[in-house]
C-alpha positions in Angstrom: 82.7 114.3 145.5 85.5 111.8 146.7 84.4 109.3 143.7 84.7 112.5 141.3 88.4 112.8 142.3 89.0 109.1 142.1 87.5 109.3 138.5 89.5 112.6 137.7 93.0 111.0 139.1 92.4 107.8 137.7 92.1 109.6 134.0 95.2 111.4 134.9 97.0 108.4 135.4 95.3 106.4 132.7 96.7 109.8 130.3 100.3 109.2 132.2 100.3 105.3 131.4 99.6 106.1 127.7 102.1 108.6 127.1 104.7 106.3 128.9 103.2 103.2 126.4 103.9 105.5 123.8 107.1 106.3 124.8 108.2 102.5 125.1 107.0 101.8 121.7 109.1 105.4 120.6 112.1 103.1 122.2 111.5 100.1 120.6 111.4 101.0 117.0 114.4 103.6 117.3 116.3 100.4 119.2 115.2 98.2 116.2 116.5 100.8 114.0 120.1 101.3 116.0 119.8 97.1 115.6 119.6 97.5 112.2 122.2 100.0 111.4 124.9 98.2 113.7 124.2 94.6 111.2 125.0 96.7 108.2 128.0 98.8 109.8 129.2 95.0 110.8 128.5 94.0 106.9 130.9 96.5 105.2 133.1 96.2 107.9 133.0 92.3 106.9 133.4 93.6 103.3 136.4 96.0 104.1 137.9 93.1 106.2 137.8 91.2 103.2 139.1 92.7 100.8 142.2 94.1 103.3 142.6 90.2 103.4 142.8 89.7 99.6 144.5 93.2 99.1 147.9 92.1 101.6 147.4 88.1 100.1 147.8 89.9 96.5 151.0 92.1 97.9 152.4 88.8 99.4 152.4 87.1 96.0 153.3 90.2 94.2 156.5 90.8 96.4 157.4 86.8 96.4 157.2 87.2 92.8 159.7 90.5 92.2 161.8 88.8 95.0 162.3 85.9 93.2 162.8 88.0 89.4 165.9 89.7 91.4 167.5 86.5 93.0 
C-alpha cells in the first residue's frame, strides 16, 4: 500500500515537473520573441535617427545657403 502511494505521488510530481518544463520552454520562446522584436524596434529607431540626422544637416545647409542669398 505505502509503495502504491510512493508510485501515485511520484507520477503526480513527475505530471507537476512536466507542466513546469513546459512552461519554461513557453518562457523561452516568448523571451526570444520579445528579443527579437526589441532588435528591430532598435533598427528603425537607428533608421529614424538617421534620417533626423540628415533631415537637420540638410536644414543647416539650406538656411546657410538663404542666409548668405540675403547678406
Amino acid at each position: 500500500m505505502v509503495m502504491a502511494r510512493n508510485l501515485e505521488v511520484t507520477q503526480q510530481i513527475d505530471g507537476v515537473v512536466h507542466v513546469v518544463d513546459d512552461n519554461v520552454k513557453a518562457t523561452k520562446m516568448l523571451t526570444e520573441d520579445i528579443d527579437d522584436n526589441v532588435k528591430v524596434i532598435q533598427g528603425v529607431a537607428r533608421t529614424v535617427d538617421s534620417g533626423t540626422q540628415l533631415f537637420f544637416i540638410r536644414l543647416r545647409a539650406l538656411t546657410d545657403l538663404l542666409s548668405s542669398q540675403h547678406s
